[in-house]
KEDRENPA-369366 format. One line per field, with one value per residue (C-alpha): residue in one letter; residue number from 0; x, z, y. Coordinates in steps of 0.25 Angstrom, whole numbers, plus 5000, padded with zeros to 4 digits. Example, Ala and Ser with C-alpha at 12.3 -4.5 7.8 and 13.67 -1.06 7.14 Angstrom:
KEDRENPA-369366
nudren = (a  s)
baro = (0  1)
xx = (5049  5055)
zz = (5031  5029)
yy = (4982  4996)
***
This chain:
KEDRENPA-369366
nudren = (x  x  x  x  x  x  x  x  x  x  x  x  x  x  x  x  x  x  x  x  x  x  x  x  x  x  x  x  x  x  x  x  x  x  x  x  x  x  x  x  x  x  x  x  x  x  x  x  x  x  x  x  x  x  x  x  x  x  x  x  x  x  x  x  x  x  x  x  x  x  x  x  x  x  x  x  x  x  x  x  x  x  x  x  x  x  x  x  x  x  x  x  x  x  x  x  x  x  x  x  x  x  x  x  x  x  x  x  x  x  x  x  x  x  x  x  x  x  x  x  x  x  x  x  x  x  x  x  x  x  x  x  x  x  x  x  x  x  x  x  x  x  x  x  x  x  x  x  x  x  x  x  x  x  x  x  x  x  x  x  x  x  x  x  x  x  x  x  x  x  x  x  x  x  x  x  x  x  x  x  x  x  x  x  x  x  x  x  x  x  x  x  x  x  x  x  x  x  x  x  x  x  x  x  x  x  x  x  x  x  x  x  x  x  x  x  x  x  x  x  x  x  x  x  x  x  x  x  x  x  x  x  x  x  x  x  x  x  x  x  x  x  x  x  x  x  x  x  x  x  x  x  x  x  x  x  x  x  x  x  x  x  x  x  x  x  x  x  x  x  x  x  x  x  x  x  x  x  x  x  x  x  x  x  x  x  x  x  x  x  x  x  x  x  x  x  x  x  x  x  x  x  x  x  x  x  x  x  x  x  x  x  x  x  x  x  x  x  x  x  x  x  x  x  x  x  x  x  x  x  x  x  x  x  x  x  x  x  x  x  x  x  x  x  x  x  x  x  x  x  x  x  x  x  x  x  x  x  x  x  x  x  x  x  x  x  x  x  x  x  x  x  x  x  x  x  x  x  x  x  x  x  x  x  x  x  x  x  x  x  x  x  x  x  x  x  x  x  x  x  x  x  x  x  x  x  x  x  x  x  x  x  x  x  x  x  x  x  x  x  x  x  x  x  x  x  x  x  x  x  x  x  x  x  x  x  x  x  x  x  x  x  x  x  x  x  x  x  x  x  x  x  x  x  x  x  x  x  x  x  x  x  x  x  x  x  x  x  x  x  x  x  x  x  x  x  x  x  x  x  x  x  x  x  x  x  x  x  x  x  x  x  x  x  x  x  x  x  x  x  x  x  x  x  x  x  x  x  x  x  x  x  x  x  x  x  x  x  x  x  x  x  x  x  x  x  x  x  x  x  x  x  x  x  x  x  x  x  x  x  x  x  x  x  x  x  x  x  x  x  x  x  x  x  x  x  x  x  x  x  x  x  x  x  x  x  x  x  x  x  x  x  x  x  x  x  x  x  x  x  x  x  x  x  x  x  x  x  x  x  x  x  x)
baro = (0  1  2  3  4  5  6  7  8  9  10  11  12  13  14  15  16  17  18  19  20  21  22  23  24  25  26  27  28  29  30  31  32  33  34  35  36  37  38  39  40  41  42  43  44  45  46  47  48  49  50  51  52  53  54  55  56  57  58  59  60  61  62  63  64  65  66  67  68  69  70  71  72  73  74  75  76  77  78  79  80  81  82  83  84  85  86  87  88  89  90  91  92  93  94  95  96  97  98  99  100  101  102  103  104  105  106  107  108  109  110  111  112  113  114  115  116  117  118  119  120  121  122  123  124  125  126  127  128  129  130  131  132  133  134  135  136  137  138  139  140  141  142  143  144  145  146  147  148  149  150  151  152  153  154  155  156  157  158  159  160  161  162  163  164  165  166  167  168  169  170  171  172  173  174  175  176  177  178  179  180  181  182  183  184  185  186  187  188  189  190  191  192  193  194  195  196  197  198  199  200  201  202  203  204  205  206  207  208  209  210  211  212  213  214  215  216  217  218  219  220  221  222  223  224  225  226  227  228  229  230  231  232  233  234  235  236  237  238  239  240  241  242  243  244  245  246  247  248  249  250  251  252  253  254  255  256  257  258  259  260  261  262  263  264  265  266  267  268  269  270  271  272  273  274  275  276  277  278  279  280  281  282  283  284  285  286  287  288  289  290  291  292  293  294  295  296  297  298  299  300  301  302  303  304  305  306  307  308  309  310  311  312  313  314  315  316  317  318  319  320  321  322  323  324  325  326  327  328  329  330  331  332  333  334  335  336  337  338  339  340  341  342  343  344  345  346  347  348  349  350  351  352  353  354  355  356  357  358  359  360  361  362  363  364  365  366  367  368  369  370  371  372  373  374  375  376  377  378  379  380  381  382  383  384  385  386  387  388  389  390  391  392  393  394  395  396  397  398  399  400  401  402  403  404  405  406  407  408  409  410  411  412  413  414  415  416  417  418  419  420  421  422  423  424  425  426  427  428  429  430  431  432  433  434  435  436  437  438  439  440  441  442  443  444  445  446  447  448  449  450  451  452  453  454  455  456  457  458  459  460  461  462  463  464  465  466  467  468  469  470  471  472  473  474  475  476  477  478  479  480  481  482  483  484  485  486  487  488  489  490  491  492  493  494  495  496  497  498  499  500  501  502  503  504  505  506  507  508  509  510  511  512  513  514  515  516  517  518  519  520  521  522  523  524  525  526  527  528  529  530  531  532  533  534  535  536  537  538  539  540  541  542  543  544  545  546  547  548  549  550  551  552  553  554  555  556  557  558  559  560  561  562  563  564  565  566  567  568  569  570  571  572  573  574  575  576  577  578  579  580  581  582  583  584  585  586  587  588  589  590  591  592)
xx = (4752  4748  4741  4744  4741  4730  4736  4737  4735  4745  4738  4726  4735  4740  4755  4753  4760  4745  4738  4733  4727  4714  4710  4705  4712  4705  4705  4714  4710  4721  4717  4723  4727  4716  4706  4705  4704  4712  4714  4705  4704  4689  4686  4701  4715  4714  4701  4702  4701  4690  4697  4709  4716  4729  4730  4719  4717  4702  4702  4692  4693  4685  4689  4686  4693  4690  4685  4695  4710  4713  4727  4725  4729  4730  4732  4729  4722  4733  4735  4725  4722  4711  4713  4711  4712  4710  4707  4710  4703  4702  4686  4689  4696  4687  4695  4693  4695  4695  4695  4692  4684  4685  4674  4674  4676  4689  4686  4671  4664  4663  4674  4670  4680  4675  4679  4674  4675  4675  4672  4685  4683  4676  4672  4679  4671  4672  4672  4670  4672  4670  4674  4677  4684  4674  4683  4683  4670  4653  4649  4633  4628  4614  4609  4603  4593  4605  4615  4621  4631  4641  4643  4658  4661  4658  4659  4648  4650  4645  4649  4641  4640  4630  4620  4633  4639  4633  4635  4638  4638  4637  4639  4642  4656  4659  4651  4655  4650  4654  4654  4657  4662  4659  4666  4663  4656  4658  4653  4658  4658  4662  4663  4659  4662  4658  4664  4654  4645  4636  4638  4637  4630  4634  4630  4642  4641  4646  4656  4661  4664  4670  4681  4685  4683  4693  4704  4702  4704  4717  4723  4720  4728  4741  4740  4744  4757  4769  4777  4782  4797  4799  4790  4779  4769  4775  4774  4759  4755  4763  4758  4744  4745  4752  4738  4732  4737  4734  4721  4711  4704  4717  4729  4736  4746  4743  4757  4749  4736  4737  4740  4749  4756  4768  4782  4787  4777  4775  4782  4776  4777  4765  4760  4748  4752  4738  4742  4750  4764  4770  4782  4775  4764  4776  4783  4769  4767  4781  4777  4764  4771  4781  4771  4762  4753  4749  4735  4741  4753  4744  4733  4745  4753  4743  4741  4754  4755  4740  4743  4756  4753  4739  4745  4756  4770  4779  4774  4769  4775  4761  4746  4733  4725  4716  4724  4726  4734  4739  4733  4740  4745  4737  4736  4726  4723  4722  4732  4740  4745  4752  4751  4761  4755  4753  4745  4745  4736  4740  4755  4767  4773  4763  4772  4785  4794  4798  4808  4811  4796  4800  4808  4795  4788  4797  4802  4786  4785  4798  4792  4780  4785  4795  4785  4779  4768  4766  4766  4755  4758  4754  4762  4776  4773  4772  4786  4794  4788  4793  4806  4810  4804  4816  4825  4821  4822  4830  4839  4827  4826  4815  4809  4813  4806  4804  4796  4806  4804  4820  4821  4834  4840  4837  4843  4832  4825  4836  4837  4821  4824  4836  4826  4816  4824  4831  4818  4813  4824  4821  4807  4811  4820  4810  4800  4791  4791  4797  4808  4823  4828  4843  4840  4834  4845  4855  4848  4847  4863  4863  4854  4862  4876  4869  4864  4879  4885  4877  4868  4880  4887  4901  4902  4889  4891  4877  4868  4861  4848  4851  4862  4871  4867  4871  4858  4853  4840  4834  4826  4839  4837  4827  4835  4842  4828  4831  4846  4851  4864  4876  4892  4887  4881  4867  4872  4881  4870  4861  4871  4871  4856  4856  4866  4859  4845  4843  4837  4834  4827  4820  4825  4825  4821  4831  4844  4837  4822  4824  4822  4808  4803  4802  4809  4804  4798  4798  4816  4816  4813  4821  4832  4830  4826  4842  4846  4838  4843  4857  4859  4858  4845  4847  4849  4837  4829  4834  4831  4817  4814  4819  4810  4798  4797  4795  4786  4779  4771  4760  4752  4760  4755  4768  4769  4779  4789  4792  4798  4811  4812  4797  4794  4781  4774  4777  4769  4758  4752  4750  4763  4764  4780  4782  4774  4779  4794  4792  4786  4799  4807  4801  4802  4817  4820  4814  4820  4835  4836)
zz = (5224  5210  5203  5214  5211  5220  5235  5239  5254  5260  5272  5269  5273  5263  5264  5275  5262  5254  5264  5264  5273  5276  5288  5294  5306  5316  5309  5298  5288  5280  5266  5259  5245  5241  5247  5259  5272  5283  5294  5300  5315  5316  5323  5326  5323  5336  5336  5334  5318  5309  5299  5302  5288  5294  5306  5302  5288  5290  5301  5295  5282  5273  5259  5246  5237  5220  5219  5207  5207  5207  5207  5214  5212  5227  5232  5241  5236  5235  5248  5254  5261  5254  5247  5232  5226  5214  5212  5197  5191  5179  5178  5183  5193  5205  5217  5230  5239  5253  5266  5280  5279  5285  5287  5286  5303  5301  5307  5306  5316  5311  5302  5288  5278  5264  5253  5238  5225  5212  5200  5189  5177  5176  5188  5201  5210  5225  5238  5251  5263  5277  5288  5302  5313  5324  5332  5347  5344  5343  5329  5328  5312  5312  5301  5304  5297  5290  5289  5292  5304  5310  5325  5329  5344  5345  5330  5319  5307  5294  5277  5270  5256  5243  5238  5227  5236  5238  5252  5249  5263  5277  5289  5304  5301  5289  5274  5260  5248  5234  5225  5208  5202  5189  5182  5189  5200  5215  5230  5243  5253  5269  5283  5294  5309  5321  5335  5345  5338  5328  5315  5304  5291  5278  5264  5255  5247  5260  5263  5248  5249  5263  5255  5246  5258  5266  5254  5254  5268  5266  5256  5263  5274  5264  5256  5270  5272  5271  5264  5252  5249  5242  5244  5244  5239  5251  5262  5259  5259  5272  5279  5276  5279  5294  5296  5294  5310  5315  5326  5323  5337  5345  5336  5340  5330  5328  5326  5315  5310  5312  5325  5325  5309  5310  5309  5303  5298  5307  5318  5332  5332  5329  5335  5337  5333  5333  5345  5345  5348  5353  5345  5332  5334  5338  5324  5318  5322  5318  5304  5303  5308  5299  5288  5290  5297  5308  5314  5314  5322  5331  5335  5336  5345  5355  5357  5358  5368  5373  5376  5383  5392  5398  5399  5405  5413  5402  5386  5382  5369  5363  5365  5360  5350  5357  5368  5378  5381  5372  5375  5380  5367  5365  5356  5345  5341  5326  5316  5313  5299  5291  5305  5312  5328  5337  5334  5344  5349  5359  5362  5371  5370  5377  5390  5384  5387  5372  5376  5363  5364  5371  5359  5349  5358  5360  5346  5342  5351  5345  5331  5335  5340  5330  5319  5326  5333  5348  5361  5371  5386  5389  5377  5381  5395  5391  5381  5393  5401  5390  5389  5405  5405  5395  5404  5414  5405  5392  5402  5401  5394  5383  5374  5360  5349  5346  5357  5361  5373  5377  5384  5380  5379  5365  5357  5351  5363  5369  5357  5358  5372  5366  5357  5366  5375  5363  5359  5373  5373  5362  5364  5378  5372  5362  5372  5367  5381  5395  5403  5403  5389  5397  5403  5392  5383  5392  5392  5378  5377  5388  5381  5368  5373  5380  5367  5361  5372  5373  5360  5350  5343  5339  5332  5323  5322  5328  5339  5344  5346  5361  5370  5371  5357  5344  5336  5329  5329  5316  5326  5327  5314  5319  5328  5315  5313  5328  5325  5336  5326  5331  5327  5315  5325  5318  5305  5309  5315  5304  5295  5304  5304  5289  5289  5298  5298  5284  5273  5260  5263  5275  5290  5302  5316  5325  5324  5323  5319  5305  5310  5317  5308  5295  5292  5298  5291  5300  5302  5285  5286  5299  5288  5280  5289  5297  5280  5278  5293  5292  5280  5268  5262  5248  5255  5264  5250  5244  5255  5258  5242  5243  5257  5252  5241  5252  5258  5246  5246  5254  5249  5258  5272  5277  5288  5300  5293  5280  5277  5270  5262  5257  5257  5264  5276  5291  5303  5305  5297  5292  5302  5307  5310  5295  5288  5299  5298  5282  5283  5292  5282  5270  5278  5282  5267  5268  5279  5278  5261)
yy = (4757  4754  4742  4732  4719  4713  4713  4697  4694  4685  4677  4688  4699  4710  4714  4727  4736  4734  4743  4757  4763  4774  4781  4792  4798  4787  4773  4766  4756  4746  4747  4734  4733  4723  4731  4726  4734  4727  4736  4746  4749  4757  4766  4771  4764  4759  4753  4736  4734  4731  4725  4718  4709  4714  4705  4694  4689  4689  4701  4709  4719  4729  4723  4730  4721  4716  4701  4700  4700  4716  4725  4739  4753  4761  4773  4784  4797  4807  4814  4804  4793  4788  4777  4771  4759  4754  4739  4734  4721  4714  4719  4735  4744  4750  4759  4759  4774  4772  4780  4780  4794  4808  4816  4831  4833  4824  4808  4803  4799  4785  4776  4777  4767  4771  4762  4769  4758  4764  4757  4763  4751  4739  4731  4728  4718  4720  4712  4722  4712  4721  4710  4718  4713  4709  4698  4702  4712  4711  4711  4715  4718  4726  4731  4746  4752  4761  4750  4737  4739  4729  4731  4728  4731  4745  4748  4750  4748  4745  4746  4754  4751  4755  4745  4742  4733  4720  4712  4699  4693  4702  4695  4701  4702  4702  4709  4704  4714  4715  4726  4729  4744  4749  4758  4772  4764  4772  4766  4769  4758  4760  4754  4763  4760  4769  4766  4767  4778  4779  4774  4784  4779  4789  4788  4781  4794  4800  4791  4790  4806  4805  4798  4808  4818  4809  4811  4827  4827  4818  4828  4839  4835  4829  4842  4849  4841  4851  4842  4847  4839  4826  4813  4820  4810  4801  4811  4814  4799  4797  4808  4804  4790  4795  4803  4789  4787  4800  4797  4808  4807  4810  4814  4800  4794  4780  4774  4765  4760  4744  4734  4724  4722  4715  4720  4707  4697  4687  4694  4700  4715  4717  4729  4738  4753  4759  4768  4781  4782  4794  4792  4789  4801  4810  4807  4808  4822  4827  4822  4828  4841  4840  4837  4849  4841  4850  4845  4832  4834  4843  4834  4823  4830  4835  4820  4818  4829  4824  4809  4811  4822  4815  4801  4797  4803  4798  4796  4783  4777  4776  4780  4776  4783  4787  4792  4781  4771  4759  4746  4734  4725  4712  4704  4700  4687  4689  4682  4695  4701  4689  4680  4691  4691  4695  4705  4716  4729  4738  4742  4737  4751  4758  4753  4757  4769  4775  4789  4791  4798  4809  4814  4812  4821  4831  4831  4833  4845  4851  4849  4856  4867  4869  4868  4881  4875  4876  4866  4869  4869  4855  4852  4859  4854  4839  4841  4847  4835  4825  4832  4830  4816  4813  4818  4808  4796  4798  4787  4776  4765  4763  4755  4764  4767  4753  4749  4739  4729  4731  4744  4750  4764  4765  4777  4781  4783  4792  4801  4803  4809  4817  4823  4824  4834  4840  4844  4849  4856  4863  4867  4871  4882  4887  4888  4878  4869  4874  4865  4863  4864  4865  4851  4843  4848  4844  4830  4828  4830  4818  4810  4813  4809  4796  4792  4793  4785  4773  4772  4773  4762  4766  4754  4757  4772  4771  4776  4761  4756  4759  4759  4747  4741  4742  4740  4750  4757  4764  4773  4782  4788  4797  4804  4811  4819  4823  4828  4819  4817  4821  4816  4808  4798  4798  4797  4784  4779  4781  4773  4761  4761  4758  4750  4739  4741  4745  4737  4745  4758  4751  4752  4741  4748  4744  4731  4719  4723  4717  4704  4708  4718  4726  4739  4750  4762  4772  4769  4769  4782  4786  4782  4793  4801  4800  4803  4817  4820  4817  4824  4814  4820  4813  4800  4800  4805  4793  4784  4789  4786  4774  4769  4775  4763  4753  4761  4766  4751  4755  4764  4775  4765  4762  4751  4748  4743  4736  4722  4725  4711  4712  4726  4722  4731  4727  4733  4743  4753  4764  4766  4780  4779  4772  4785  4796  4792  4792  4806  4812  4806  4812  4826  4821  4824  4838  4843  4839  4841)
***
């Protein structure tokens, strides 16, 4: 986004679309559009944040910002997540490259947030403001002999800065600086956490050139994509802005990098997402696979594969990070972005039964082994496992893809369990896994026909949100990519889908969310998806073009869902379902043309 004028706060919150993001494969840092970070959970996603403007006005930050009134210019590097902005006064223009450093050996062993300012034409005064959250943990300051440290909980940390930048005022929580480019001017300033372990001190030369080795590690890994088609540009910045969610330490997904942003301002779904979903890491992987992305899609599957195997009889709907199970949700008492509470950690759907998981899992597997890869023993154990627990309850009642509190027969969930069987099937007769491919195809028909007895509206031309209603459900237009289409019904059903929960290029979730909630990304693309798959290639061309304005506002950091009447972000992010649903859409195009 080009020469913005300067970003105004509205309650002392920026508009969730102002924000770009760093990371590293373990944290992630909210950049906002004044300079400002607001959002950073150190040492990993799932750690309690260090700065927190999202849900509390004065929660904490790490600000960078002109004492003057200013425009910007920012972007990321090309093929890289290293960010640059360039902050235009009436005295000069100075710009600001940030990262979360990599080392050579991949993570460092400590968090380094490294913030370069250089001096392009005149002067650009500068406020640095570092003001860490320590509610609810010990603060100690210390001043070692090699540097001035802040002890929060089991964090330390400090800012390491040249002799350049004056401190103004530095108190146990909270250190004022100010700093002056000239033209050609050039300084690196940082925050450094450790979590339990000694705290590494580097020169800021070091530092400075870990920037720059960040962006060469980031293009080397786009410029490995496969993607060659159309949207280029938009695929590559997608792709690398999923990798933000991507959990080094374990190969978890997280389904997003922030807790608790509203779906509708003011309203109460408010929920934490740092945790892996099966779902979501299950569509991640198909992407990365599809994307050329082997290491990733290995290391996330064999958690995948990992988690469900050493945890429970049946899968749960999500994990933590680290492995483990998802805490209780509670809530905390902070004011909550634009006054929307309550805020929430922790999940309710850890205790949910979601069947339409058993077709991610299964469809995974097929991918792989299509792709020419090969499934381990413990692996082609676990799918025949999976396979024959569908049988045994494709009948039940779930909660859906949506996490609903009603438990229904949802029509999504049984088409999940359509494919997973299909799929089992599949790999059973290509020798992949062993078991009855006979059985699970004969159950797969019976699933079929159950769908088209009690989860279609004549009336609508539709299959239904789920048996006995007529709402609709945005959901069903992934089942195109699955070729569950037969007798026209997913076309018709397609139609009706636009027809009621439409607006623009932008898609409601299911009957009746537009009055709880924004547009959902991840269904905007579904959309064009159910286009390419149907057959109307140059339609779901058109359509793709026409989404990607509203979701071209955000420096490539695309949320939850989007508020149709202001354009305005709604939701977590970066949202793993928003940029892999955009990624299977692009590929959509591709692969049907």
């Amino acid at each position: 986004m080009l020469g913005t004028l300067q970003p105004e706060r509205s309650g002392g919150f920026l508009p969730l679309e102002h924000y770009a993001a760093i990371g590293e494969g373990r944290s992630v840092a909210l950049v906002g559009a004044d300079g400002s970070i607001d959002w950073w959970c150190a040492p990993d996603m799932g750690s309690p944040p260090l700065f927190n403007r999202l849900h509390d006005a004065d929660g904490g930050r790490f600000s960078l910002t002109p004492v003057e009134p200013f425009a910007i210019e920012r972007q990321y590097r090309e093929d890289s997540n290293v960010l640059e902005t360039t902050f235009v006064t009436d005295t000069g223009r100075a710009r600001v490259t940030e990262s979360i450093n990599s080392g050579a050996g991949g993570r460092l062993p400590w968090c380094e947030l490294a913030r370069r300012i250089e001096g392009i034409s005149g002067d650009v005064e500068f406020e640095i403001v570092i003001q860490p959250i320590c509610a609810r943990r010990e603060v100690r300051r210390a001043t070692h002999p090699n540097a001035s440290i802040r002890y929060i909980g089991d964090l330390t940390t400090t800012f390491c800065h040249p002799v350049e930048v004056l401190i103004v005022d530095d108190g146990d929580h909270k250190t004022v600086a100010r700093y002056r480019t000239q033209t050609g001017s050039q300084i690196c300033i940082a925050y450094l956490v450790a979590d339990e372990a000694p705290l590494a001190i580097p020169d800021l030369s070091e530092i400075d050139s870990r920037i720059d080795f960040s962006d060469q590690e980031w293009r080397r890994w786009s410029q490995k994509l496969s993607y060659k088609g159309p949207f280029k540009s938009d695929f590559v910045r997608c792709a690398l802005s999923l990798k933000f969610l991507l959990y080094a330490k374990t190969g978890a997904i997280a389904a997003a990098a922030t807790s608790g942003l509203p779906e509708r301002i003011g309203g109460d779904k408010n929920y934490d997402y740092r945790y892996a979903w099966i779902r979501d890491a299950a569509y991640t992987i198909k992407a990365f696979l599809r994307a050329g992305a082997l290491s990733e899609a290995i290391g996330a599957f064999g958690w995948l594969v990992r988690t469900i195997d050493d945890h429970e009889q049946f899968p749960a709907v999500v994990y933590t990070l680290a492995v483990g199970e998802v805490p209780d949700e509670q809530v905390i008492d902070v004011p909550g972005y634009k006054g929307s509470t309550p805020v929430r950690t922790g999940n309710r759907a850890k205790t949910q039964v979601q069947l339409s998981c058993y077709g991610d899992l299964l469809e995974t597997a097929f991918l792989f082994a299509e792709m020419g890869h090969v499934l381990d023993p413990s692996t082609a154990r676990l799918m025949e496992r999976l396979a024959d627990q569908v049988v045994a309850r494709w009948q039940e009642k779930d909660s859906g893809l949506w996490e609903l509190e009603d438990q229904e027969h949802y029509t999504f969930s049984k088409t999940g369990c359509w494919l997973a069987l299909v799929r089992a099937a599949h790999l059973a007769r290509h020798g992949h896994i062993v078991g009855n491919a006979n059985r699970w195809e004969y159950e797969s028909r019976k699933i079929c026909d159950w769908i088209d007895t009690h989860c279609w509206s004549e009336e609508k031309k539709a299959y239904t949100f789920y048996a006995g209603t007529d709402k609709l459900d945005a959901a069903l237009l992934l089942t195109t990519r699955f070729g569950f289409e037969h007798d026209g019904r997913l076309k018709t059903t397609r139609d009706a889908i636009e027809r009621e929960l439409t607006i623009g290029p932008l898609v409601y979730r299911y009957s009746g969310a537009s009055d709880e909630e924004g547009a959902f990304v991840a269904c905007s693309c579904w959309l064009v998806e159910a286009y390419a798959f149907l057959g109307d290639v140059d339609r779901a061309e058109e359509m793709l073009t026409t989404l990607l304005k509203p979701l071209g506002n955000n420096f490539g950091i695309l949320c939850e869902q989007i508020d149709p009447q202001s354009g305005s972000g709604l939701g977590n992010l970066p949202q793993g379902l928003s940029h892999l649903t955009l990624l299977h859409a692009i590929f959509s195009l591709q692969e049907n043309r």
